[in-house]
N, CA, C and O atoms as a Maestro MAE file, in Angstrom:
{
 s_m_m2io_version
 :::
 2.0.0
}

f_m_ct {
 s_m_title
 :::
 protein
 m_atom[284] {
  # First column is atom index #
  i_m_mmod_type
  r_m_x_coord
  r_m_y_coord
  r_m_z_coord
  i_m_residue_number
  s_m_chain_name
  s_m_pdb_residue_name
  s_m_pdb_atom_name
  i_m_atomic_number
  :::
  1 25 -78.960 -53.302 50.365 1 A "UNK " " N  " 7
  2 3 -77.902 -53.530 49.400 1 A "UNK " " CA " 6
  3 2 -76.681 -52.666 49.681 1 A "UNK " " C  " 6
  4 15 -75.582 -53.215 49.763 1 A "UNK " " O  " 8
  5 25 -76.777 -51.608 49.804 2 A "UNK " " N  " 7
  6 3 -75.475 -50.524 50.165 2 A "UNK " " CA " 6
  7 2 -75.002 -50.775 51.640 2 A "UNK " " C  " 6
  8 15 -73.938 -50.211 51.893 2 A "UNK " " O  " 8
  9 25 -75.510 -51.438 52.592 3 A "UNK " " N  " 7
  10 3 -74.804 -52.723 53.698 3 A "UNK " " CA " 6
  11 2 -73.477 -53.158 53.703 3 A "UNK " " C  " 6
  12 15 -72.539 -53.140 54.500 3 A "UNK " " O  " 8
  13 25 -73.778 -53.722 52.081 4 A "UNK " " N  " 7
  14 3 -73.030 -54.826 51.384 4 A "UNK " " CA " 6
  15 2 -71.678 -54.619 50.547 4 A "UNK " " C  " 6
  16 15 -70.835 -55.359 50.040 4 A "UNK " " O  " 8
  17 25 -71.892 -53.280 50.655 5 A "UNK " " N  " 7
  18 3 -70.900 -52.570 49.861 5 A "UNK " " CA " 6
  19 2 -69.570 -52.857 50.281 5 A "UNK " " C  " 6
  20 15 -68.720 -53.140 49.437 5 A "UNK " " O  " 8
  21 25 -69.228 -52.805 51.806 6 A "UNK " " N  " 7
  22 3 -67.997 -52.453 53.215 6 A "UNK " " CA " 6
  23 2 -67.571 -53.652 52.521 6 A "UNK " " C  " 6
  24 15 -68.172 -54.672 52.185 6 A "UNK " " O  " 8
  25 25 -66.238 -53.212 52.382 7 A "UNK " " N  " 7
  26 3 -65.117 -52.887 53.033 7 A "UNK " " CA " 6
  27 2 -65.224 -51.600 52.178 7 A "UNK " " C  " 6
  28 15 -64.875 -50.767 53.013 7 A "UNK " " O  " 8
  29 25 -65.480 -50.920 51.065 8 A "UNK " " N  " 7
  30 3 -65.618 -50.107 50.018 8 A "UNK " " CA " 6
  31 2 -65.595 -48.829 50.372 8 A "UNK " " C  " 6
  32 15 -66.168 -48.994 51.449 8 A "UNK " " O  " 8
  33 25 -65.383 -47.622 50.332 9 A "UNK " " N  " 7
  34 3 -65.872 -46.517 50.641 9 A "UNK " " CA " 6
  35 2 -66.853 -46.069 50.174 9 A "UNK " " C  " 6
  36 15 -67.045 -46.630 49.095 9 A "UNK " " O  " 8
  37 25 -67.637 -45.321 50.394 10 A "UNK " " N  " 7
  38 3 -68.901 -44.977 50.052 10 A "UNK " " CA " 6
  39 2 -69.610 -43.563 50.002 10 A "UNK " " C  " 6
  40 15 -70.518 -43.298 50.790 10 A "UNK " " O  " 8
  41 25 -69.092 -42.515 48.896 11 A "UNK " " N  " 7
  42 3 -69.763 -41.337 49.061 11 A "UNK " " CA " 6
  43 2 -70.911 -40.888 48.338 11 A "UNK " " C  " 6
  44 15 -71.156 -41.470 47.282 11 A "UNK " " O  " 8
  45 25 -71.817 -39.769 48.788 12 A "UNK " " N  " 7
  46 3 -73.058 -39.794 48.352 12 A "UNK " " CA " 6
  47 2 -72.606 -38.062 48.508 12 A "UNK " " C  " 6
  48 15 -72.058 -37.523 49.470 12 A "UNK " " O  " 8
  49 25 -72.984 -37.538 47.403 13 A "UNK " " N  " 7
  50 3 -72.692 -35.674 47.501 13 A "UNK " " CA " 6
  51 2 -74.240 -35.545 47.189 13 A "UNK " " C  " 6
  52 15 -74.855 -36.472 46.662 13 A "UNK " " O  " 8
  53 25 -74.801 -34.423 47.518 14 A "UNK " " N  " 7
  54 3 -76.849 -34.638 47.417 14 A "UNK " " CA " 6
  55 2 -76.666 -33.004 47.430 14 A "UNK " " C  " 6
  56 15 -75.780 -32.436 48.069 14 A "UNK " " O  " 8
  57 25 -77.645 -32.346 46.624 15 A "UNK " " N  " 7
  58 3 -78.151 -31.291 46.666 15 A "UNK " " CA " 6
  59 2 -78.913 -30.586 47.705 15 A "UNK " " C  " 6
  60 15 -79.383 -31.588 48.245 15 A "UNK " " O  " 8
  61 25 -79.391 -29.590 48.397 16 A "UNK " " N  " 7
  62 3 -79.817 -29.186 49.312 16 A "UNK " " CA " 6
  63 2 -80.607 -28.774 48.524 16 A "UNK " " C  " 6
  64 15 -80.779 -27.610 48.886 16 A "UNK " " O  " 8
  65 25 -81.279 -28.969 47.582 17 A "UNK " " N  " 7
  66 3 -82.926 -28.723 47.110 17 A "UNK " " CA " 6
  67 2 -83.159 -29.750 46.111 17 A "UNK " " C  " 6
  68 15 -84.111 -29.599 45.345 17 A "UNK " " O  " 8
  69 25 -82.195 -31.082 45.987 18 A "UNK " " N  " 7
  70 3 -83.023 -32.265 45.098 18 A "UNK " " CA " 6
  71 2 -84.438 -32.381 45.348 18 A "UNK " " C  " 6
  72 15 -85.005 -32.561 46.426 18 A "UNK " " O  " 8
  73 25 -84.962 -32.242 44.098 19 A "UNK " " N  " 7
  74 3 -86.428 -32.152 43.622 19 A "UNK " " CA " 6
  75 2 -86.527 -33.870 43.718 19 A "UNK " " C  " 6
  76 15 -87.714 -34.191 43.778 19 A "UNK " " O  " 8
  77 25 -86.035 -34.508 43.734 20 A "UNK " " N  " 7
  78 3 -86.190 -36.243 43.288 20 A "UNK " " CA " 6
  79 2 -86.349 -36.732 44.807 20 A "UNK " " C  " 6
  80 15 -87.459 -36.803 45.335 20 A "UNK " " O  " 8
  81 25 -85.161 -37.065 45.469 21 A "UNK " " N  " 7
  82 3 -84.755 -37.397 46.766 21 A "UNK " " CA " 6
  83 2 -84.249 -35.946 47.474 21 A "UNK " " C  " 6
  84 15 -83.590 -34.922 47.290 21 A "UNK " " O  " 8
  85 25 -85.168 -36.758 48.519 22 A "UNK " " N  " 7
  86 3 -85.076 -36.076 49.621 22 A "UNK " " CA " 6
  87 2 -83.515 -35.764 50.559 22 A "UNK " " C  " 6
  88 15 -82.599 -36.542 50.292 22 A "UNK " " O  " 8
  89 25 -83.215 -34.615 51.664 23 A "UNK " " N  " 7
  90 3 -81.909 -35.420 52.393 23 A "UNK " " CA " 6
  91 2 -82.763 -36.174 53.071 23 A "UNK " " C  " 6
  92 15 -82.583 -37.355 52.771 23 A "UNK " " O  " 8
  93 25 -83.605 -36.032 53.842 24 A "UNK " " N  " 7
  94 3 -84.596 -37.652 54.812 24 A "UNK " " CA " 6
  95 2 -84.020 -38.606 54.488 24 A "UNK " " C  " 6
  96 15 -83.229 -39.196 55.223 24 A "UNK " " O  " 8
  97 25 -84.386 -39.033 53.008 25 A "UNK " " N  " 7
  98 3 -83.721 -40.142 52.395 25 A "UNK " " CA " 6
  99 2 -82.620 -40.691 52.073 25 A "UNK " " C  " 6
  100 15 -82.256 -41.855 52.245 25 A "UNK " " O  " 8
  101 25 -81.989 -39.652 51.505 26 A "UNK " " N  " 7
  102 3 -80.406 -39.749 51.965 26 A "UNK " " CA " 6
  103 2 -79.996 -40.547 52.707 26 A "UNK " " C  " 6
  104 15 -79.414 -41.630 52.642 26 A "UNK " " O  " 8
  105 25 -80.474 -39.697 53.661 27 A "UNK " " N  " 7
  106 3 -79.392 -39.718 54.775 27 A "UNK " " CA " 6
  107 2 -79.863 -40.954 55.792 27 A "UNK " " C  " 6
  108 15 -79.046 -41.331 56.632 27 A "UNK " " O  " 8
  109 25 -81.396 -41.695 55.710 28 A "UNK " " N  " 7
  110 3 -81.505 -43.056 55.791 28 A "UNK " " CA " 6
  111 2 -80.872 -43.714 54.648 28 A "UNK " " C  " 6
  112 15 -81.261 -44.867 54.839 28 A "UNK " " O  " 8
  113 25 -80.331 -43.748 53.846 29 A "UNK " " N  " 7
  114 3 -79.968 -44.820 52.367 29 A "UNK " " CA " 6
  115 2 -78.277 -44.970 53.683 29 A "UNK " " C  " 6
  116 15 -77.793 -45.966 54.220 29 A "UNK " " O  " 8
  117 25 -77.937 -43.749 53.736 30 A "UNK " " N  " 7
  118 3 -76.356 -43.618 54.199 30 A "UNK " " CA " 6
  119 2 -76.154 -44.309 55.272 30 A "UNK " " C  " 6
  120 15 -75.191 -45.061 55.427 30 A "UNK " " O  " 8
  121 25 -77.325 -44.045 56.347 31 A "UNK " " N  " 7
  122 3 -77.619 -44.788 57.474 31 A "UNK " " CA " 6
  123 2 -76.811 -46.761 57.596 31 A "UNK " " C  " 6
  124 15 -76.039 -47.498 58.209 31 A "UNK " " O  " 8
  125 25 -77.900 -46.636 56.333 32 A "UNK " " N  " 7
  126 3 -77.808 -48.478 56.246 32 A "UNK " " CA " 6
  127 2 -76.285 -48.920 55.054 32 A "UNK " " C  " 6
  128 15 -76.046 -50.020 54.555 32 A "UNK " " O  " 8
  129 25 -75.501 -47.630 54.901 33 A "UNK " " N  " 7
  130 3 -73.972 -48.123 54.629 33 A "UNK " " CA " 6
  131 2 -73.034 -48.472 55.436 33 A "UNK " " C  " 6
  132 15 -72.554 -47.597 56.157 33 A "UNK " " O  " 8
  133 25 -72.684 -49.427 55.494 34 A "UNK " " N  " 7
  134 3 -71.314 -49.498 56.485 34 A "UNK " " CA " 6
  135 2 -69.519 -48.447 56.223 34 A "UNK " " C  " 6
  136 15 -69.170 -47.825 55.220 34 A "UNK " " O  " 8
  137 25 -68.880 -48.604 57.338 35 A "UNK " " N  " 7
  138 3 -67.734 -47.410 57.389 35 A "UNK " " CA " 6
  139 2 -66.863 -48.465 56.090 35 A "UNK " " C  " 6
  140 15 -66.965 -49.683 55.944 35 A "UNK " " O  " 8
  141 25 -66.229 -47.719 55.481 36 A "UNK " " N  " 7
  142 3 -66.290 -46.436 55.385 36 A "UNK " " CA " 6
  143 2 -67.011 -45.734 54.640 36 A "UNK " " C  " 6
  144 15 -67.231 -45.995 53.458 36 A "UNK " " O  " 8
  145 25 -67.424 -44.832 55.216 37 A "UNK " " N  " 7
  146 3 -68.576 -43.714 54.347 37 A "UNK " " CA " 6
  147 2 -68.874 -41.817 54.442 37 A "UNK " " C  " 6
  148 15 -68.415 -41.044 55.283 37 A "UNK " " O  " 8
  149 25 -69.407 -41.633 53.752 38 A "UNK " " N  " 7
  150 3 -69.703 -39.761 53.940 38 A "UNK " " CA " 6
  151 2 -70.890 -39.428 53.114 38 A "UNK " " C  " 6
  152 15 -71.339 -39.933 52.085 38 A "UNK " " O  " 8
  153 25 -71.241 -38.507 53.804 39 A "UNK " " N  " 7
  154 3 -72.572 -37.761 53.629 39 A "UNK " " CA " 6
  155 2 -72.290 -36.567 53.179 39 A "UNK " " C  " 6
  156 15 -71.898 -36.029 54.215 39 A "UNK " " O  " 8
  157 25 -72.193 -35.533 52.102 40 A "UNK " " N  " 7
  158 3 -71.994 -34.617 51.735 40 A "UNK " " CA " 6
  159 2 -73.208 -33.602 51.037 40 A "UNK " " C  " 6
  160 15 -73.701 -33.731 49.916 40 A "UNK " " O  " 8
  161 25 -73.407 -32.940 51.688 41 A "UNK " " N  " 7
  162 3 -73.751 -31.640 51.165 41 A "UNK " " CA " 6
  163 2 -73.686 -30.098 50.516 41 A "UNK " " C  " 6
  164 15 -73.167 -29.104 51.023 41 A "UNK " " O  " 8
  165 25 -74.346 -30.212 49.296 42 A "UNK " " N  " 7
  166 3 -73.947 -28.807 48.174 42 A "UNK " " CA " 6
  167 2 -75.020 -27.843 48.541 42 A "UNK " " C  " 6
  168 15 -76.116 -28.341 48.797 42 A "UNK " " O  " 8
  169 25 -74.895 -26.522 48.612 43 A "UNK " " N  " 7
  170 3 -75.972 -26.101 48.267 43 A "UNK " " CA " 6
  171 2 -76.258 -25.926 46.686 43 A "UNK " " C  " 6
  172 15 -75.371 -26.009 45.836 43 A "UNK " " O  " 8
  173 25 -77.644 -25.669 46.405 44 A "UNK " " N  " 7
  174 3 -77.983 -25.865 45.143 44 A "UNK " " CA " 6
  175 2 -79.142 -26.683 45.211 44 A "UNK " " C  " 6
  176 15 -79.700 -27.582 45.841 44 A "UNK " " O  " 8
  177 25 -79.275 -25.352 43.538 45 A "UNK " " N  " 7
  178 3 -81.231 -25.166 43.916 45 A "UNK " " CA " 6
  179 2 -82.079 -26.464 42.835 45 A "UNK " " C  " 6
  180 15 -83.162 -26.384 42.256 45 A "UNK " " O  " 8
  181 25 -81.250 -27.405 42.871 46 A "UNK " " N  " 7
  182 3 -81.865 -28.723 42.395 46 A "UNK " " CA " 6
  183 2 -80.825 -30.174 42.133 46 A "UNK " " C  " 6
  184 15 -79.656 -30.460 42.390 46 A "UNK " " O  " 8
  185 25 -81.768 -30.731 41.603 47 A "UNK " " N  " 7
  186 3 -80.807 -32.065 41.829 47 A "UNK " " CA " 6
  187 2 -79.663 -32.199 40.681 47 A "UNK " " C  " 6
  188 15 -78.745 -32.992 40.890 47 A "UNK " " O  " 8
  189 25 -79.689 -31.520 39.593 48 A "UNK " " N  " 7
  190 3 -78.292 -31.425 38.639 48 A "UNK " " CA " 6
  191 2 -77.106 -30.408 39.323 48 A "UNK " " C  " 6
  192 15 -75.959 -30.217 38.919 48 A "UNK " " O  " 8
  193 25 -77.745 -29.872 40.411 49 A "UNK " " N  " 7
  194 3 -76.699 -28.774 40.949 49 A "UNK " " CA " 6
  195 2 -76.385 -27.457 39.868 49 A "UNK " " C  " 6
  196 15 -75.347 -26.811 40.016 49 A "UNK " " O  " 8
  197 25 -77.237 -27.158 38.916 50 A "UNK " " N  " 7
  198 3 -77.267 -26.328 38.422 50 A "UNK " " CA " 6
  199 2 -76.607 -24.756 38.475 50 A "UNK " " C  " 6
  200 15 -76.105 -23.938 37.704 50 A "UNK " " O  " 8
  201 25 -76.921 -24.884 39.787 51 A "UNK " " N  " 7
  202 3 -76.382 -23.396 40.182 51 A "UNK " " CA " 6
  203 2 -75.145 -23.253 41.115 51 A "UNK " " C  " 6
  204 15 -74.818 -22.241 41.735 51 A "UNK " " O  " 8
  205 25 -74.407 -24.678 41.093 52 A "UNK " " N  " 7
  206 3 -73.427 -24.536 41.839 52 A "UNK " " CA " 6
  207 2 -72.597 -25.834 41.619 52 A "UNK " " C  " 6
  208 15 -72.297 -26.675 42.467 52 A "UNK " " O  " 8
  209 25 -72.274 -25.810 40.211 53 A "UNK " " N  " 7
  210 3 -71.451 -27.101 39.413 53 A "UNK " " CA " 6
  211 2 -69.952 -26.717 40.098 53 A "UNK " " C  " 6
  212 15 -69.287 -27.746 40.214 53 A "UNK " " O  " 8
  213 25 -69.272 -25.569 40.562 54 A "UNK " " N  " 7
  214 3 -67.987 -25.152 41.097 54 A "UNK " " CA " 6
  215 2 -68.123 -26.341 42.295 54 A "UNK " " C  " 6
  216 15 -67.758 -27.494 42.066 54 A "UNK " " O  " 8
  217 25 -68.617 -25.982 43.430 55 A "UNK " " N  " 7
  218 3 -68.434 -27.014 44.483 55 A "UNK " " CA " 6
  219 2 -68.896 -27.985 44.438 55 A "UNK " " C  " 6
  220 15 -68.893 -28.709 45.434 55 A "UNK " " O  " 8
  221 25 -69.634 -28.479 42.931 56 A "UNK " " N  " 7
  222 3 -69.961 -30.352 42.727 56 A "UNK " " CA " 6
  223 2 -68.716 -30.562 42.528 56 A "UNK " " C  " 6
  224 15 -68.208 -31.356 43.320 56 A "UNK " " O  " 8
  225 25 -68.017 -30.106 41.708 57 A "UNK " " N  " 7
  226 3 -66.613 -30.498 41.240 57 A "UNK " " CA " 6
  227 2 -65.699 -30.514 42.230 57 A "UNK " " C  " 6
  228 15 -64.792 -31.346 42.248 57 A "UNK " " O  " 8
  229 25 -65.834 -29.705 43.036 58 A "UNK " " N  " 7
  230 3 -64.774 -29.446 44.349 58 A "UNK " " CA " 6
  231 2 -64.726 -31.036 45.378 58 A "UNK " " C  " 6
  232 15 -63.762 -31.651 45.835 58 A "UNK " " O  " 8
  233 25 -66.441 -31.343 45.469 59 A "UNK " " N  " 7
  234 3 -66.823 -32.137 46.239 59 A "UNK " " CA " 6
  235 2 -66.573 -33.606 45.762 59 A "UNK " " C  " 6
  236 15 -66.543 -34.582 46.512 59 A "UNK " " O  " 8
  237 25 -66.372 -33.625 44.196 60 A "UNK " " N  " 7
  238 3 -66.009 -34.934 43.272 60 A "UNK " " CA " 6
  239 2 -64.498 -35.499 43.611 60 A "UNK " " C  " 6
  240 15 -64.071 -36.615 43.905 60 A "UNK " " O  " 8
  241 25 -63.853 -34.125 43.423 61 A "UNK " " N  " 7
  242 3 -62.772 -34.459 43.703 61 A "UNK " " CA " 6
  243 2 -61.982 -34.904 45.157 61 A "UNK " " C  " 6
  244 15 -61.140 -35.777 45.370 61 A "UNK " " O  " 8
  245 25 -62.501 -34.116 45.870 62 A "UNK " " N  " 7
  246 3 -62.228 -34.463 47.480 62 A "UNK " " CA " 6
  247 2 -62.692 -35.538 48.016 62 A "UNK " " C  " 6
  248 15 -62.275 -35.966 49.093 62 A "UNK " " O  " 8
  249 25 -63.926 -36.289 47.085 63 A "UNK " " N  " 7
  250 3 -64.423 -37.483 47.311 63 A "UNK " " CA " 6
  251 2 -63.462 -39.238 46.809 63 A "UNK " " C  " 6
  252 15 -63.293 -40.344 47.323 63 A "UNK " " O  " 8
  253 25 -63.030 -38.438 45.383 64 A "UNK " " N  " 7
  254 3 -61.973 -39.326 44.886 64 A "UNK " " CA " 6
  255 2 -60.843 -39.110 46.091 64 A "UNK " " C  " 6
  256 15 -60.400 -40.080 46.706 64 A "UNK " " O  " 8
  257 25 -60.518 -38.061 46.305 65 A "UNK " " N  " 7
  258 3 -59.415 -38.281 47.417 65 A "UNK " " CA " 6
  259 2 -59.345 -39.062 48.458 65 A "UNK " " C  " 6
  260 15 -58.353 -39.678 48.846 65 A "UNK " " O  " 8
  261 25 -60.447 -39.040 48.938 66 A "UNK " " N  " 7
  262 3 -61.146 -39.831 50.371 66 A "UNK " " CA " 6
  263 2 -61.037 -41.175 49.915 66 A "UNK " " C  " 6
  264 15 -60.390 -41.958 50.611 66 A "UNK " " O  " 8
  265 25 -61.364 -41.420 49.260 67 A "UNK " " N  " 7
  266 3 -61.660 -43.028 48.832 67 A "UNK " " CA " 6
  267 2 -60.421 -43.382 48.429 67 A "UNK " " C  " 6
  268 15 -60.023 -44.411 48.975 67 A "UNK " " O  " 8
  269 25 -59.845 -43.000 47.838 68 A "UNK " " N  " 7
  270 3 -57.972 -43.397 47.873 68 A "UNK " " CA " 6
  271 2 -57.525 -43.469 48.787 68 A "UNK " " C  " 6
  272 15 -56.723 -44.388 48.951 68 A "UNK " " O  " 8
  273 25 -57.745 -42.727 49.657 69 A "UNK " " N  " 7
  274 3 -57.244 -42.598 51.212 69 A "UNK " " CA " 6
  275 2 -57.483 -43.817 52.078 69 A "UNK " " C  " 6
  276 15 -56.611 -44.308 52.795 69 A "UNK " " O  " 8
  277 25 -59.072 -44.406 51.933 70 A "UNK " " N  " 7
  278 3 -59.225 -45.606 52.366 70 A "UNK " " CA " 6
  279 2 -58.712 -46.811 52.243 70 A "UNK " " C  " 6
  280 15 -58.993 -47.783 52.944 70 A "UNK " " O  " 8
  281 25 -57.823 -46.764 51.197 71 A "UNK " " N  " 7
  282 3 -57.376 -47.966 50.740 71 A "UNK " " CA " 6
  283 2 -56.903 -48.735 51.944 71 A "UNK " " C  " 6
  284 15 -56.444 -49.869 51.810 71 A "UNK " " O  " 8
  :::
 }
 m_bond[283] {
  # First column is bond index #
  i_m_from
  i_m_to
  i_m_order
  :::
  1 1 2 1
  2 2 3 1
  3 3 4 2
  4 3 5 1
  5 5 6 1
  6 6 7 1
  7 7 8 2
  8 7 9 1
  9 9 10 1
  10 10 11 1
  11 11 12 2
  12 11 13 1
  13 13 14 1
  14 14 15 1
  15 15 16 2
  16 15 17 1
  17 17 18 1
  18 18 19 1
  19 19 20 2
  20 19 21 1
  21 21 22 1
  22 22 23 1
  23 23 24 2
  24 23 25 1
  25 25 26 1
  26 26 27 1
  27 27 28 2
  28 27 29 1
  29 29 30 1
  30 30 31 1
  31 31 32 2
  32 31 33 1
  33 33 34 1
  34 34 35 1
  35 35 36 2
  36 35 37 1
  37 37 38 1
  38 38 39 1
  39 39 40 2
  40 39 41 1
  41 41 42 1
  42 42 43 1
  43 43 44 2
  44 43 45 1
  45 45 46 1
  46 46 47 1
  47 47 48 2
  48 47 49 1
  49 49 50 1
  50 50 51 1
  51 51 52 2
  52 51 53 1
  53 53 54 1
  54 54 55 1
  55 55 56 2
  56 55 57 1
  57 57 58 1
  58 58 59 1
  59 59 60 2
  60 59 61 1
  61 61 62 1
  62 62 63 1
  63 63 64 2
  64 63 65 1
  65 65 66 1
  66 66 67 1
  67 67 68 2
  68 67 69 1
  69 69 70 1
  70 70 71 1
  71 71 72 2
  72 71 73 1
  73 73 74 1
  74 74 75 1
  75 75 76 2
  76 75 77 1
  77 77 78 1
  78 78 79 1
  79 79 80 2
  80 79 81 1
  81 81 82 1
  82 82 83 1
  83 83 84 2
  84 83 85 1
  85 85 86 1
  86 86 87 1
  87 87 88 2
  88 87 89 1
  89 89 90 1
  90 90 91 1
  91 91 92 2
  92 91 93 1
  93 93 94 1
  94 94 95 1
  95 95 96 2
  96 95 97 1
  97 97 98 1
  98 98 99 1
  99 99 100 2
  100 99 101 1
  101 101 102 1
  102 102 103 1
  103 103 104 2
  104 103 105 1
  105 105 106 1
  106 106 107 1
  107 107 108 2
  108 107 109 1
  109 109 110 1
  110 110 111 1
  111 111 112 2
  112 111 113 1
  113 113 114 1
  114 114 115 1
  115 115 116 2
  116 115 117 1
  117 117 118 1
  118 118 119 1
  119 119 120 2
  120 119 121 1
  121 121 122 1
  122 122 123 1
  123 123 124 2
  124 123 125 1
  125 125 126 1
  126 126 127 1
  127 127 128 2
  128 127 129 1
  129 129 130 1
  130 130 131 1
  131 131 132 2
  132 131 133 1
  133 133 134 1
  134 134 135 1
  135 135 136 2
  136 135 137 1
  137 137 138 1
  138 138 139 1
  139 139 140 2
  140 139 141 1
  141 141 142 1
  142 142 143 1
  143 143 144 2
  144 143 145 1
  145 145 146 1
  146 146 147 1
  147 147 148 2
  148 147 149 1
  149 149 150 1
  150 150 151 1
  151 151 152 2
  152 151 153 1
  153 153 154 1
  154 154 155 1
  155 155 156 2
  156 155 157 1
  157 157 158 1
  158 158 159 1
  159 159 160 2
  160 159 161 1
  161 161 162 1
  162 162 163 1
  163 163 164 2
  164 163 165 1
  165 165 166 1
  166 166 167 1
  167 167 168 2
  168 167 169 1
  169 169 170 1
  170 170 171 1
  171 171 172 2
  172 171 173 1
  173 173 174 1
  174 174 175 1
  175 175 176 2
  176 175 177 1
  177 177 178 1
  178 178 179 1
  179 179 180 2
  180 179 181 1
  181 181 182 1
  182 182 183 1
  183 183 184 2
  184 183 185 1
  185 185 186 1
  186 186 187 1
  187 187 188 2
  188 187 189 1
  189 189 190 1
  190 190 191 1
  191 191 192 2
  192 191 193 1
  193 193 194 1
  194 194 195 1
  195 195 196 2
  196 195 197 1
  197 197 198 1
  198 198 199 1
  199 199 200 2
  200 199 201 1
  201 201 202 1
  202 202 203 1
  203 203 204 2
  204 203 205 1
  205 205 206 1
  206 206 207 1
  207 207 208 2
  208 207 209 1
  209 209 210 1
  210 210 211 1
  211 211 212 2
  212 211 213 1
  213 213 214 1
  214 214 215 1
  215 215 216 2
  216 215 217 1
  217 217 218 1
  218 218 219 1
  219 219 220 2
  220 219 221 1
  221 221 222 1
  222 222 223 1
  223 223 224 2
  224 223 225 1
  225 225 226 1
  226 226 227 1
  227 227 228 2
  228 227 229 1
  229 229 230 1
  230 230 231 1
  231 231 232 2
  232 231 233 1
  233 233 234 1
  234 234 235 1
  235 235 236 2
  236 235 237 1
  237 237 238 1
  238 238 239 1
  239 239 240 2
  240 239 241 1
  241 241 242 1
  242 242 243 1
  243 243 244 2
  244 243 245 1
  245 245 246 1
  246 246 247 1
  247 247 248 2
  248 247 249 1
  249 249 250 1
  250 250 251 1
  251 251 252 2
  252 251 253 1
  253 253 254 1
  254 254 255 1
  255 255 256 2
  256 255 257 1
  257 257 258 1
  258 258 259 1
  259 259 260 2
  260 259 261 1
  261 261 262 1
  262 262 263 1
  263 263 264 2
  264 263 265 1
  265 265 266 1
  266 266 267 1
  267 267 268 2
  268 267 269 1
  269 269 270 1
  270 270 271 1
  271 271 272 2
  272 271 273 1
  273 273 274 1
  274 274 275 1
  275 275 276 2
  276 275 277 1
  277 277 278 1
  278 278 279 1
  279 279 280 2
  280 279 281 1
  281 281 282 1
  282 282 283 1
  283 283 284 2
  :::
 }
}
């Protein structure tokens, strides 16, 4: 399904200790997106990003940027 997405941009920001999903998984889900796309990584010690909501936000926003950019 996320294939299907393109022409679209496509970002995915993932925790470096999501308890839910894996990066493995991830980063196969990202695999099977077409361009344009990004793979981003936070550190943070679970999947709400709990301990590092500063660079979720950093990463939200730079993501909205990107995807405007694609237009």
């Amino acid at each position: 399904m996320i294939g299907r997405l393109a022409p679209l941009p496509v970002v995915a920001i993932h925790s470096t200790r999501d308890e839910f999903v894996s990066a493995e998984e991830v980063k196969r889900v990202m695999e099977r997106a077409s361009p344009p796309k990004q793979l981003w990584f936070v550190e943070a010690s679970n999947h709400r990003f709990i301990d590092n909501t500063a660079e979720l936000n950093r990463k939200l926003l730079q993501a909205m940027a990107w995807m405007k950019e694609q237009r």
